[in-house]
C-alpha positions in Angstrom: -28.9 12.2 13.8 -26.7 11.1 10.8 -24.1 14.1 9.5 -24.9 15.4 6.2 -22.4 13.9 3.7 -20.9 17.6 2.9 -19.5 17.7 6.6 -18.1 14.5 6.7 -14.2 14.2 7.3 -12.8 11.1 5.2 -9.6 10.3 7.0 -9.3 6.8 5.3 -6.8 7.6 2.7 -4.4 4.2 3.2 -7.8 2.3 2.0 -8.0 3.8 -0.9 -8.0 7.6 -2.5 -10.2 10.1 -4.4 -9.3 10.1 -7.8 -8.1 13.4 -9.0 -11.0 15.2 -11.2 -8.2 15.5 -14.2 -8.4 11.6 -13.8 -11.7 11.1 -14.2 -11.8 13.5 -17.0 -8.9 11.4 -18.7 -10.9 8.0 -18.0 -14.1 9.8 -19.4 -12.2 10.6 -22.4 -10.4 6.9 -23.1 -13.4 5.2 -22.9 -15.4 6.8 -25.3 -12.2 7.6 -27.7 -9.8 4.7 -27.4 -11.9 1.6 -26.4 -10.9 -1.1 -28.9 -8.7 -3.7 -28.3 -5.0 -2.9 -27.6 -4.3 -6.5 -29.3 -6.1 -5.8 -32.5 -4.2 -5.1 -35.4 -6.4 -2.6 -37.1 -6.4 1.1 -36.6 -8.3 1.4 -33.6 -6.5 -1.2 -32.0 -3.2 0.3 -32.7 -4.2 3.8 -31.2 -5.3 2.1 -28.0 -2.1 0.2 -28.3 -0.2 3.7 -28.3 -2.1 4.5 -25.3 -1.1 1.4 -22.9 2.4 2.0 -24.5 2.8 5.6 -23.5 0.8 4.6 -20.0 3.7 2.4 -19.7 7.0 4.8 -21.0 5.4 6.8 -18.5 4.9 4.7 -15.1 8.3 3.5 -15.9 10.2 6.9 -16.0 9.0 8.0 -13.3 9.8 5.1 -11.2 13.0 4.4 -12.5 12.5 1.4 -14.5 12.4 0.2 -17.9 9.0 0.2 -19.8 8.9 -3.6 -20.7 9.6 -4.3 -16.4 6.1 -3.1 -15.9 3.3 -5.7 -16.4 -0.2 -4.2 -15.7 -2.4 -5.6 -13.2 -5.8 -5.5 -11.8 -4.4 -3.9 -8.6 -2.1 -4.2 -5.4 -3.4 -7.6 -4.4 -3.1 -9.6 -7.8 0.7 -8.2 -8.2 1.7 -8.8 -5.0 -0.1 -12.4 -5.6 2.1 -12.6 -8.8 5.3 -11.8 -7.5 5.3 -14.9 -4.6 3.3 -16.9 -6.8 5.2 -16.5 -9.6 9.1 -16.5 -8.7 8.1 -19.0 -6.2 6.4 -21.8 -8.6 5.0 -23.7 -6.6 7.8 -25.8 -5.1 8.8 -26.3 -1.6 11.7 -24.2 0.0 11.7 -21.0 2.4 10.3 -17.7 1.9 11.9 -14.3 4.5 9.4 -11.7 5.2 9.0 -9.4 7.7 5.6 -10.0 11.0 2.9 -7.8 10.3 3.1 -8.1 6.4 -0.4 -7.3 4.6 -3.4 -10.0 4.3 -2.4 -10.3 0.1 0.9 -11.3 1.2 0.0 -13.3 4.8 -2.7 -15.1 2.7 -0.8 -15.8 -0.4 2.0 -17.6 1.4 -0.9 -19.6 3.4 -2.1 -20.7 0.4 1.2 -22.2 -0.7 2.2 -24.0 2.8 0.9 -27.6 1.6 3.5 -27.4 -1.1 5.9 -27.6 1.9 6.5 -23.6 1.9 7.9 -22.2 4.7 7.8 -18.8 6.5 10.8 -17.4 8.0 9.6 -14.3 10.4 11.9 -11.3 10.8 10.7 -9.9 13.7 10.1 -6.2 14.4 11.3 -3.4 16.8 9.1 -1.1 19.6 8.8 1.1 16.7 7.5 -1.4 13.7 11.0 -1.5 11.8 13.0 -4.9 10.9 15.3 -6.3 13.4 18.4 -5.9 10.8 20.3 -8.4 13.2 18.2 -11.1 12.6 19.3 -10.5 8.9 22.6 -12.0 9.9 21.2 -15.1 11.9 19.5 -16.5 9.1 20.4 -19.9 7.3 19.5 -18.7 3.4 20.5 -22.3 2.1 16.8 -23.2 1.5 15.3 -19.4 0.9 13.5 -19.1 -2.2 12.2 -15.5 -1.9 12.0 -12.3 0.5 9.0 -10.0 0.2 8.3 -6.7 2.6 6.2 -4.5 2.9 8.1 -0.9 2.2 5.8 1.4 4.1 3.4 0.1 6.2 -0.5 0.6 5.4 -1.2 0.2 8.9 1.3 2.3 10.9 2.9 4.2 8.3 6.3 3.2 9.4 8.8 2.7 6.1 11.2 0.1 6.6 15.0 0.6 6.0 15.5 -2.2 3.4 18.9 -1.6 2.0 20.2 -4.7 4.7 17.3 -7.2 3.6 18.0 -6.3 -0.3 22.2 -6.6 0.4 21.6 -9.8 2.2 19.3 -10.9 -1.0 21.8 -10.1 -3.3 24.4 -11.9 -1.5 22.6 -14.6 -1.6 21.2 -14.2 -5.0 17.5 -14.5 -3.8 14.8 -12.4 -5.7 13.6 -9.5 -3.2 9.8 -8.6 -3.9 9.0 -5.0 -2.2 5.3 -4.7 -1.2 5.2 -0.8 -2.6 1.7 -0.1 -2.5 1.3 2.5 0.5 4.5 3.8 -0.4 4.9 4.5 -3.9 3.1 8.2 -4.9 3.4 9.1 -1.0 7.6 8.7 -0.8 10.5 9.0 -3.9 11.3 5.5 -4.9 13.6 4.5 -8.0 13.2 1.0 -8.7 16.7 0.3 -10.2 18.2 1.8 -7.0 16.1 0.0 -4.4 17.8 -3.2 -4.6 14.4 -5.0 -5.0 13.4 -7.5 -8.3 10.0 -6.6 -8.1 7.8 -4.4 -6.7 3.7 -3.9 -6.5 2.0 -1.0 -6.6 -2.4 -0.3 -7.1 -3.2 3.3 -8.6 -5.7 3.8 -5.8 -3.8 5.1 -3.8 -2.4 7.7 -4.9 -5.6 9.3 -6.5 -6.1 6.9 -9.3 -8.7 4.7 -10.4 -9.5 1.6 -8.8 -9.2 -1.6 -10.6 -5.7 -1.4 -11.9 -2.2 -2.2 -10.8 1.3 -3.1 -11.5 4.3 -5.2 -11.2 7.5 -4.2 -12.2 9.8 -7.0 -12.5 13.5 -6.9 -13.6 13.6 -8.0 -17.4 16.1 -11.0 -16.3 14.1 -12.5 -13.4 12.3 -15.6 -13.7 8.2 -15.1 -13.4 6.0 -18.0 -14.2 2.5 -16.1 -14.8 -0.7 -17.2 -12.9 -3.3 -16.1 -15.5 -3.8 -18.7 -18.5 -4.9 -16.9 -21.4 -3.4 -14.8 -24.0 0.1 -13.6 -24.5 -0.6 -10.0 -22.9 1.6 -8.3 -21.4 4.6 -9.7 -22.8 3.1 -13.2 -21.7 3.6 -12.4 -18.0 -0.5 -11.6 -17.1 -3.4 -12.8 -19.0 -6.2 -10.6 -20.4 -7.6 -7.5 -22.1 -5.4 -4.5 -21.1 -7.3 -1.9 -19.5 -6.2 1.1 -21.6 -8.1 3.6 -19.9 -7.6 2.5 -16.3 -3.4 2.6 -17.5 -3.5 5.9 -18.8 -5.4 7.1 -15.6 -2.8 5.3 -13.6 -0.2 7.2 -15.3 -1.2 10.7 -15.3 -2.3 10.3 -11.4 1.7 9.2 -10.7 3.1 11.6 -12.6 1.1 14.4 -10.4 2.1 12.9 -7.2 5.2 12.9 -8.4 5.8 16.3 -9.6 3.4 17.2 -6.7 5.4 15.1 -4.2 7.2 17.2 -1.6 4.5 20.0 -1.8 2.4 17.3 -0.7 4.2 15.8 1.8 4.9 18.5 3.2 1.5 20.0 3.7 -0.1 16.6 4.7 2.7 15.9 7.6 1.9 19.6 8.6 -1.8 18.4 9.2 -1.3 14.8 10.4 1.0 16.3 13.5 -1.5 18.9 14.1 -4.0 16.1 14.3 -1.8 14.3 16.5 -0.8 16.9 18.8 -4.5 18.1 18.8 -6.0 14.5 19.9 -2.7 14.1 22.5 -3.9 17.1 24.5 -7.7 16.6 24.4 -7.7 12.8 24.8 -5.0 12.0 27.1 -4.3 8.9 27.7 -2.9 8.2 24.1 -0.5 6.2 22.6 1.1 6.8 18.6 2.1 3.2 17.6 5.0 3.5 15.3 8.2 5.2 14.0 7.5 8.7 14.3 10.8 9.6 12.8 10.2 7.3 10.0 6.6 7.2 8.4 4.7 8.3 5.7 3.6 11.7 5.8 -0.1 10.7 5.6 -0.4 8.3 8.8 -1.1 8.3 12.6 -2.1 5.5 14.3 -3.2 6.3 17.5 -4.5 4.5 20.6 -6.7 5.6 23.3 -6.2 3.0 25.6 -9.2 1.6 27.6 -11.2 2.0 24.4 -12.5 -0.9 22.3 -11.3 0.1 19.1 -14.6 -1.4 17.2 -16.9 0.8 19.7 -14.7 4.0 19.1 -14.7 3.6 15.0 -18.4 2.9 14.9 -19.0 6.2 17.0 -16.7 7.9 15.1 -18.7 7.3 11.9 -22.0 8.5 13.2 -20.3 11.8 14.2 -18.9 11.7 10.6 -15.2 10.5 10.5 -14.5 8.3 7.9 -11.4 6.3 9.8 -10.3 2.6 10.2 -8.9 -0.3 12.1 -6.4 -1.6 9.8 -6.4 -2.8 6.4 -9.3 -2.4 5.0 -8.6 -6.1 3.2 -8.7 -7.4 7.0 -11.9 -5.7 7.6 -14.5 -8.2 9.6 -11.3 -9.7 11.4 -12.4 -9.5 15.3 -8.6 -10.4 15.7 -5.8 -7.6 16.6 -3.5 -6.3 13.9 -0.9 -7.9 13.6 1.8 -5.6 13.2 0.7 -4.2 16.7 0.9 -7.6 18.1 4.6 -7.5 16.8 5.6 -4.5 18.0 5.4 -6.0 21.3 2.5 -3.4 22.0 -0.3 -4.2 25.1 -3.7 -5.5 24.6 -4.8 -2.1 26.2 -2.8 -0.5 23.2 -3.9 -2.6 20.3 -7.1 -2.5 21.5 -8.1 0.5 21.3 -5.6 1.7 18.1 -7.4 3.4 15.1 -5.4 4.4 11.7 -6.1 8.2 10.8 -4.6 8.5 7.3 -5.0 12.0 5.3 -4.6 13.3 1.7 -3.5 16.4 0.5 -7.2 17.2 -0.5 -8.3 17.2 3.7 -8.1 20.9 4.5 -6.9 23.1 8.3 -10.5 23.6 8.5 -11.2 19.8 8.3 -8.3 18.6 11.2 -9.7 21.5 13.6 -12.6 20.2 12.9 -11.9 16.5 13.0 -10.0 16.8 16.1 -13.0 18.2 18.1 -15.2 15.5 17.4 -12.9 12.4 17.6 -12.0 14.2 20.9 -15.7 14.9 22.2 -16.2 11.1 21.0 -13.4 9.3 23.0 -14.2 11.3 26.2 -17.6 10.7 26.2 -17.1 6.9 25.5 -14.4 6.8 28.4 -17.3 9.1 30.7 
């Protein structure tokens, strides 16, 4: 018997977010008010022009960057995609990036190996955080670029990145941060992060799907990937998508204002999860920094589970959880973060990410932790 969709518990908030109702209204409201061309010189054009532009002021304030660093994307994928891609440019050398990095990245820099790039792992700690020593082991003559992710989607765990952006510096190689879990969820400041560029995908932080950014220091060298038009400042190809921008913009600026309110409520619930599933489904294991982690995340084994058995289950008594990424879904293969971490196949196995929102209520975890309890006994029974 299939659970009504009312008592459903969606736990799958590092796939993607609902948007906020005062976004939808926004969206609602662009489309049928400002739809004309942004690059059109008439009147309409111009006030949909005004729009992207404030959309833009905005993001950038309250990120700490300038408003002409911020090129608007279709999402996290195509700006992470046009960071490598672009300060790379296609020629051979090295690129430094952390294991466990997320499929846009893993399969971006695949794609570029028969142009003789080359990966350079830094490889990760027990608790899914950088080796820093291995910063200091590396030969940089033939690096090109370092990208990392700056709070896993996986684990949760944020990386300390002030050695890998001081050793890019020194070096004088670009640093692209892989922001999209992060930013909405953590304060970030772009000028003070060390980092040339960052990605970020309004989805997940309550926006709308289907629109992105990079923000990219005005003196850094990006060769775009899009042939078209001269948008965004010749940097990304195509229509802007004023409506999806403005809706981007005014879902930041409430997790931003919102943001330690937030935190702090969805950290209350996640530990309560955690605690609640430790006592009632014992043997577990929490794979990750606990000290360090987004607020949001708990990825939790229940070792001598199959973790594709236990997620299917836990859908049918109506948990809306994961694996992983959800751009990895339909990989059989373990995640590999996990496998970097150094974690047993008995861990990895059976490991499952539980990620909240600020919308997911007391009422919701009690509930939630009784059935993915009654779910992983009887499947261990």
């Amino acid at each position: 018997m299939s659970i009504p969709a009312s008592q459903r518990i969606f736990l799958d908030n590092n796939s993607t977010t609902r948007p906020l109702d005062d976004v939808v209204d926004l969206l609602a409201e662009q489309y049928r008010t400002h739809y004309a061309n942004p690059g059109s010189a008439h009147a309409e054009g111009r006030q949909a022009r005004r729009v992207l532009e404030d959309a833009r002021e905005q993001l950038a304030a309250l990120l700490g960057a300038h408003p002409q660093e911020v090129i608007f994307t279709s999402g996290g994928t195509e700006s992470i995609n046009l960071a490598i891609q672009g300060f790379l440019s296609g020629s051979p050398g090295e690129i430094v990036l952390p294991a466990g990095e997320h499929p846009a990245t893993v399969n971006t820099i695949r794609r570029l190996a028969p142009r003789g790039l080359k990966q350079i792992p830094l490889p990760l700690d027990d608790e899914g955080r950088i080796e820093t020593k291995a910063l200091a082991e590396l030969n940089w003559e033939h690096v090109q670029l370092a990208t990392s992710i700056l709070a896993h989607n996986e684990t949760g765990v944020i990386q300390d990145i002030a050695p890998l952006a001081e050793s890019c510096q020194k070096h004088n190689i670009p640093l692209h941060l892989d922001c999209v879990q992060a930013i909405g969820k953590i304060p970030f400041h772009f000028h003070d992060s060390g980092a040339t560029a960052v990605s970020l995908a309004a989805h997940k932080f309550h926006g709308p799907r289907g629109v992105g950014a990079l923000i990219v220091k005005a003196d850094a060298r990006l060769l775009p990937q899009i042939a078209g038009g001269h948008q965004e400042r010749g940097k990304r190809a195509g229509t802007e998508p004023v409506a999806l921008a403005a809706g981007m913009a005014k879902a930041l600026a409430a997790a931003v204002q919102d943001q330690e309110a937030r935190a702090s409520q969805t950290a209350a619930l996640r530990d309560r999860l955690q605690v609640g599933l430790q006592e009632l489904c014992s043997p577990t294991v929490v794979n990750g920094s606990q000290q360090h982690r987004l607020p949001n995340t708990l990825n939790i084994s229940f070792p001598g589970l199959d973790g594709e058995a236990l997620l299917i289950s836990l859908d049918l008594a109506g948990i809306s959880c994961s694996l992983g990424s959800a751009c990895a879904s339909g990989s059989r293969d373990p995640a590999p973060v996990l496998l970097a971490m150094g974690c047993e196949e008995r861990v990895y196995r059976s490991a499952v990410r539980l990620s909240l929102s600020f919308l997911n209520t007391n009422e919701e975890i009690e509930a939630a932790i009784m059935r993915i309890s009654k779910v992983v006994n009887q499947l261990r029974s």
